[in-house]
C-alpha positions as CSV (number, residue, x, y, z in Angstrom):
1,X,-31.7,-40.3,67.8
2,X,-33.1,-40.3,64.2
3,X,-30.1,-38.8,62.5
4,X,-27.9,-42.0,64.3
5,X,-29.8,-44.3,63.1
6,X,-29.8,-43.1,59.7
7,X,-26.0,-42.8,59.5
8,X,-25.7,-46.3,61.1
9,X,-28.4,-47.5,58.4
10,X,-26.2,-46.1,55.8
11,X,-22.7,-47.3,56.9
12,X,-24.8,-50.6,57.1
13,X,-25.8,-51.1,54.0
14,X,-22.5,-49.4,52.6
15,X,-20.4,-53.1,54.4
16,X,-23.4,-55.0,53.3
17,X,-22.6,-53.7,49.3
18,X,-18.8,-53.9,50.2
19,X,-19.3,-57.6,51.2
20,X,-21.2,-58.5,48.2
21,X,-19.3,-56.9,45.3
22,X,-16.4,-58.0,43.8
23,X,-12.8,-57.8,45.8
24,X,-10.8,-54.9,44.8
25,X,-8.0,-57.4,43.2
26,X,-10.5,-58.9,41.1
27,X,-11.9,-55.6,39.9
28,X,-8.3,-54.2,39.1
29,X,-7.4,-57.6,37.5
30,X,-10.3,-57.4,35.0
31,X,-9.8,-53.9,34.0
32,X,-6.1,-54.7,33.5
33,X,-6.9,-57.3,31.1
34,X,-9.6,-54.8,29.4
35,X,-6.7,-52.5,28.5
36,X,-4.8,-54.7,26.6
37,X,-7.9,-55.1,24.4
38,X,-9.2,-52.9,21.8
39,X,-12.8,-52.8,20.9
40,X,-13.5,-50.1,19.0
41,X,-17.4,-51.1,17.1
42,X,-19.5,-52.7,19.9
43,X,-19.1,-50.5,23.3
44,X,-18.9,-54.0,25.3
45,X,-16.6,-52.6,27.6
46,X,-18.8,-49.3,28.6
47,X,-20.4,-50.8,31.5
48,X,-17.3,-51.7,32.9
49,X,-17.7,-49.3,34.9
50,X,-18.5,-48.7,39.1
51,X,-17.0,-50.4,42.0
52,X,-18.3,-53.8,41.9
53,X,-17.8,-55.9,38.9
54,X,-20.6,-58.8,39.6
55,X,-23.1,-56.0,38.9
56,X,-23.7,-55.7,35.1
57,X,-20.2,-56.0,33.7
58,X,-20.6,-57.1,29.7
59,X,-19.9,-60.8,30.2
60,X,-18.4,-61.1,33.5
61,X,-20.2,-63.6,36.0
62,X,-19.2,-64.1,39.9
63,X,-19.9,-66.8,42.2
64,X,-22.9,-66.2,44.5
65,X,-20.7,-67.3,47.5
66,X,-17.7,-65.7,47.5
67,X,-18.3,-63.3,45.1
68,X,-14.6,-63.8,42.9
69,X,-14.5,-63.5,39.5
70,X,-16.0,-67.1,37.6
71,X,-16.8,-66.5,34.0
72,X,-15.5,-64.3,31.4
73,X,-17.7,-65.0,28.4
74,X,-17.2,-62.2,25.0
75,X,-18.2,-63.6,22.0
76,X,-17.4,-61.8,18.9
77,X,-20.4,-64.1,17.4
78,X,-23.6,-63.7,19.7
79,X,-27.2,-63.1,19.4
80,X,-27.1,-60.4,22.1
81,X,-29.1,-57.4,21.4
82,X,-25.6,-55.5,21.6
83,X,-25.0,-57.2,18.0
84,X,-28.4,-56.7,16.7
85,X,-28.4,-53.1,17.1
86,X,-25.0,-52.8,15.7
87,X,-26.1,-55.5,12.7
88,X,-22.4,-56.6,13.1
89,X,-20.3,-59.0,14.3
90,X,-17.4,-58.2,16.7
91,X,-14.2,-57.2,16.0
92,X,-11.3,-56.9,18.8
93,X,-7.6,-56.5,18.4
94,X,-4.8,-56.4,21.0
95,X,-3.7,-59.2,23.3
96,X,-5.0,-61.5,26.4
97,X,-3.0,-60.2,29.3
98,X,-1.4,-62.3,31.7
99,X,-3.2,-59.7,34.1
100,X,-7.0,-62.5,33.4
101,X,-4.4,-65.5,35.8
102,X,-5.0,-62.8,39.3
103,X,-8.8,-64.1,38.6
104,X,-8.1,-67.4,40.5
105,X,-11.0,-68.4,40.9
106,X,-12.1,-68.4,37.1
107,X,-14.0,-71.7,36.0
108,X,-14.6,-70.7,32.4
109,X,-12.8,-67.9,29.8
110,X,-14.4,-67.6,26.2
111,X,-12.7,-65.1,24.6
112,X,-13.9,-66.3,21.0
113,X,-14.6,-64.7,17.3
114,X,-12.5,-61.7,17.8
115,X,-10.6,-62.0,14.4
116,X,-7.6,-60.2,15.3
117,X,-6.6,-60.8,18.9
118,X,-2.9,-61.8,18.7
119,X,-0.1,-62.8,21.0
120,X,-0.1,-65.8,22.9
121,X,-1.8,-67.7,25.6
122,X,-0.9,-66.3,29.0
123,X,1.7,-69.0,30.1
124,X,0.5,-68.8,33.5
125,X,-3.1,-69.8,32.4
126,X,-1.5,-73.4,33.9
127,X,-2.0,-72.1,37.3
128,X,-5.9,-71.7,37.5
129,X,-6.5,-74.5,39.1
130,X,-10.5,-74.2,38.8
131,X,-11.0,-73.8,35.0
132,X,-13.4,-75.9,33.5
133,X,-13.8,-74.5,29.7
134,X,-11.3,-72.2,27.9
135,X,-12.2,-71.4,24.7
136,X,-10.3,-69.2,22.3
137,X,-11.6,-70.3,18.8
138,X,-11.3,-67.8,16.0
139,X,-8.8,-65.2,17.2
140,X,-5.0,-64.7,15.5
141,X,-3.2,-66.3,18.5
142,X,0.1,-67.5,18.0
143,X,2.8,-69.3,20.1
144,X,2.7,-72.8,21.8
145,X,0.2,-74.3,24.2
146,X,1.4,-74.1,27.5
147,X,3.7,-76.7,28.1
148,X,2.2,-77.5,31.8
149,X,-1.9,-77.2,30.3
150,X,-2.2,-80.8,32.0
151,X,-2.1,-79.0,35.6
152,X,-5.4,-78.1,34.6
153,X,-7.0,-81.2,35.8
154,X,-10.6,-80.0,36.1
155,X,-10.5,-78.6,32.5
156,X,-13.6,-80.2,29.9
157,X,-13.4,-77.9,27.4
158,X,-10.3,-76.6,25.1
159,X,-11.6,-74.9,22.2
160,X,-8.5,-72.7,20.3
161,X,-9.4,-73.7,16.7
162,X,-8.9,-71.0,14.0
163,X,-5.8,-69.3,15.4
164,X,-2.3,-69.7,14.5
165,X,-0.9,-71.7,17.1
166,X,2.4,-73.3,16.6
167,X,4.6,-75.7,18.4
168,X,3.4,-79.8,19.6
169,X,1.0,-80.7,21.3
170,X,2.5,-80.8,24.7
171,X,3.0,-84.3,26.2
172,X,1.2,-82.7,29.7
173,X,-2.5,-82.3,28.1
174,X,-2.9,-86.3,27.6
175,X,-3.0,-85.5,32.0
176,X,-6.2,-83.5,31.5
177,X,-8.6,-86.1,33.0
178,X,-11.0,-84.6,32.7
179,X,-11.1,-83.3,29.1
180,X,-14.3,-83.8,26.9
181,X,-13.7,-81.6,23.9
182,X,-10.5,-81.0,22.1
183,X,-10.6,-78.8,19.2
184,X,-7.2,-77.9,18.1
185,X,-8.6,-77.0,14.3
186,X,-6.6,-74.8,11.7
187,X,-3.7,-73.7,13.3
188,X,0.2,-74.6,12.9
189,X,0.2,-77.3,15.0
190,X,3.0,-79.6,14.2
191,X,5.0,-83.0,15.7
192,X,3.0,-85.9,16.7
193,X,0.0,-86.9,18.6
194,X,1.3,-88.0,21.8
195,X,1.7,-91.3,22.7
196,X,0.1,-91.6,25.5
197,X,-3.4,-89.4,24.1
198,X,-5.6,-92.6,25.0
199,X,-5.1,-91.3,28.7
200,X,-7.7,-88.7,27.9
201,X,-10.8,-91.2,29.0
202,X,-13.6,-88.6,29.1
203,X,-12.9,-87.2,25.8
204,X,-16.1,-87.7,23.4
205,X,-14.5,-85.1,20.9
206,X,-10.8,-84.8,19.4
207,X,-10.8,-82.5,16.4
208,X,-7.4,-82.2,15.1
209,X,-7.2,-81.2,11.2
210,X,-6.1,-78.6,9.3
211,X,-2.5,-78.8,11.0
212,X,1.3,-80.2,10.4
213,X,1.0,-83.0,12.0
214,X,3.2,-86.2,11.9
215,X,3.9,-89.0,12.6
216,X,1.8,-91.9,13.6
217,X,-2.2,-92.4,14.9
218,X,-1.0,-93.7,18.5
219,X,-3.0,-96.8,19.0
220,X,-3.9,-95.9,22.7
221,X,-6.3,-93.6,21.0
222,X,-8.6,-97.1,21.0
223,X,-8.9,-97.1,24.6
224,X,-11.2,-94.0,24.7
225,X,-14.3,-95.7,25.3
226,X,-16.4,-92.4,25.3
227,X,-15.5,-91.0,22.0
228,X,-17.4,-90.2,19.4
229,X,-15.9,-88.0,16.7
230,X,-12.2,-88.6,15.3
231,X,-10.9,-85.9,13.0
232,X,-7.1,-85.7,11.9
233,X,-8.0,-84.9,8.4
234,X,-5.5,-82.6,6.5
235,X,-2.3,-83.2,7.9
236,X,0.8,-85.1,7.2
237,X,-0.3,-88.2,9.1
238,X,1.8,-91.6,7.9
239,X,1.8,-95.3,8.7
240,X,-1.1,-97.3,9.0
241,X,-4.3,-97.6,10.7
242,X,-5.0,-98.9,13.7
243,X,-7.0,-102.2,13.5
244,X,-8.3,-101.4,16.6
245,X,-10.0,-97.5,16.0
246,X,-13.0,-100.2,14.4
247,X,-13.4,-101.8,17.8
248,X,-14.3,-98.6,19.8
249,X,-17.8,-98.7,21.0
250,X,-19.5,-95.6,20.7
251,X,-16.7,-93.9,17.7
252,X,-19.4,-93.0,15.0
253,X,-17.5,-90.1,12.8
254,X,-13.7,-91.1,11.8
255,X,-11.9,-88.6,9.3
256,X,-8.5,-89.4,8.2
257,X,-8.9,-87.2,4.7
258,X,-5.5,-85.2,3.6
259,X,-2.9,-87.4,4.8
260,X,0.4,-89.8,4.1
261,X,-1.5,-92.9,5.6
262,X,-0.2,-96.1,3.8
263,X,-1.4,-99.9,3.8
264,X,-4.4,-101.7,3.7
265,X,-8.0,-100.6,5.2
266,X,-8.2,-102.5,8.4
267,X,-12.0,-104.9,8.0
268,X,-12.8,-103.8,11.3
269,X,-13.4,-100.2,10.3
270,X,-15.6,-101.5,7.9
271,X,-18.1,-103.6,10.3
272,X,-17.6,-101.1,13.3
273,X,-20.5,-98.5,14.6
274,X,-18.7,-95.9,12.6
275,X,-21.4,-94.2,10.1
276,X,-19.0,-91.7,8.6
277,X,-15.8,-92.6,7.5
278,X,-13.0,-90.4,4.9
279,X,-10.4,-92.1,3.9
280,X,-9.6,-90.2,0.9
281,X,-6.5,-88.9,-0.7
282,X,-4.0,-91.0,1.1
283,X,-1.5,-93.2,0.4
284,X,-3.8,-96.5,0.8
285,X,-3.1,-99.7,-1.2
286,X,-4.5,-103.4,-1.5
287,X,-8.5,-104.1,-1.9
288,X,-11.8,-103.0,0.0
289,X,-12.4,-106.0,2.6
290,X,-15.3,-107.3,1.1
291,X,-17.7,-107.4,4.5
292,X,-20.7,-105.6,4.0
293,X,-23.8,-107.0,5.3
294,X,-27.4,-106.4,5.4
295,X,-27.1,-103.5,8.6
296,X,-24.1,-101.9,6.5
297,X,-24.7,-98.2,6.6
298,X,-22.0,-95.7,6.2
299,X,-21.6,-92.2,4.5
């Protein structure tokens, strides 16, 4: 009887490991989007490797649960000892592979500091229904923001600064609800802000310069009580300002440097919680309202 229990022991804990590794599709989809990539300094990719891709795959994380596919983090700027050997920093080229939307259950890609990943976002990126953070900063992507992004209504983070994205900002991300950072930073960005960008009620963070963009500052930007930090500097920004950008209650950093902003500068900025304020190099006019007082502070 000893020899059946150890083959029924083994097939045992063979369905147990089945069970809790990674499904198949998952596996297949992440080593489809590895070989679109080309990493040729670091090694991150050796220990993709084996059947199960929860175990010790270079920044891929799975839910304890169901064991799908729930984080792809690579950093081409980390503090892992993979870097500190190498006393580098990363460098990737090739593409992101439409292959990364089969991971449907992804709540977070950071694909970030690669330097010369190119192409454009995956289209179909829209469809993952449980991302939470995608984060592309400091890569050579091109091409538009998907059109339908705002289908991404659990989505907190968007991070693809330092690319070379072109195209508006599409009308559907002002339906990101749930949207805390926005960091749309040196790229080709051009068009307006959208009208309707005061929708965005969780935002904290909207970091827009270093783009094309025109047009005017939409005034429902006022009626995001929760944020802090304003940047549209360096862009081709006209009109005026809003009167009502010094009303918001918590906006402390306000940066409207590099622009074709005309008119006066509205008094409220000027007695509003906002400690650092750029106006410069505009097309401003009129005097400084005289309404400093005694708790004045500004930089």
């Amino acid at each position: 009887m000893k020899p059946v229990f150890t083959i029924m022991s083994a097939l045992l804990l063979a369905v147990i490991a089945t069970v809790n590794s990674c499904p198949p599709s998952d596996r297949a989809a992440l080593l489809a989007f590895k070989a679109a990539l080309h990493e040729p300094y670091l090694g991150i990719f050796d220990s993709w490797t084996g059947t199960d891709c929860c175990h010790n795959w270079y920044g891929v994380s799975c839910d304890t649960e169901s064991h799908r596919v729930a984080d792809i983090n690579l950093r081409g700027e980390s503090e892992d000892p993979i870097f500190e050997r190498a006393h580098r920093t990363g460098y990737m080229t090739g593409f992101i592979s439409p292959e990364i939307c089969k991971l449907t259950r992804l709540s977070s890609i950071t694909i970030a500091d690669w330097k010369g990943i190119t192409g454009e976002i995956p289209k179909c990126i829209s469809t993952l229904s449980f991302l939470r953070i995608l984060d592309l900063v400091g890569n050579k992507i091109s091409g538009e923001i998907p059109y339908d992004i705002g289908k991404l209504n659990r989505l907190t983070v968007l991070n693809i600064a330092d690319n070379q994205i072109s195209g508006r900002i599409p009308a559907s991300l002002t339906s990101l609800s749930s949207l805390m950072h926005l960091d749309l930073r040196n790229n080709k960005i051009s068009g307006p802000i959208p009208r309707r960008f005061g929708r965005l009620g969780m935002l904290s963070r909207a970091l827009l310069s270093g783009n094309q963009i025109s047009g005017l500052i939409p005034g429902s930007i006022s009626r995001i009580y929760r944020l802090a930090d304003l940047d549209l500097s360096m862009n081709k920004i006209s009109g005026s300002i809003p009167a009502s950008l010094g009303k918001m209650a918590v906006l402390a950093t306000l940066n409207l440097d590099c622009n074709k902003i005309s008119g006066t500068i509205p008094p409220t900025l000027l007695t509003s919680s906002i400690g650092n304020l750029n106006l410069s190099r505009n097309g401003l006019a009129g005097k400084i309202p005289d309404v400093f007082g005694p708790r004045s502070y500004f930089t």
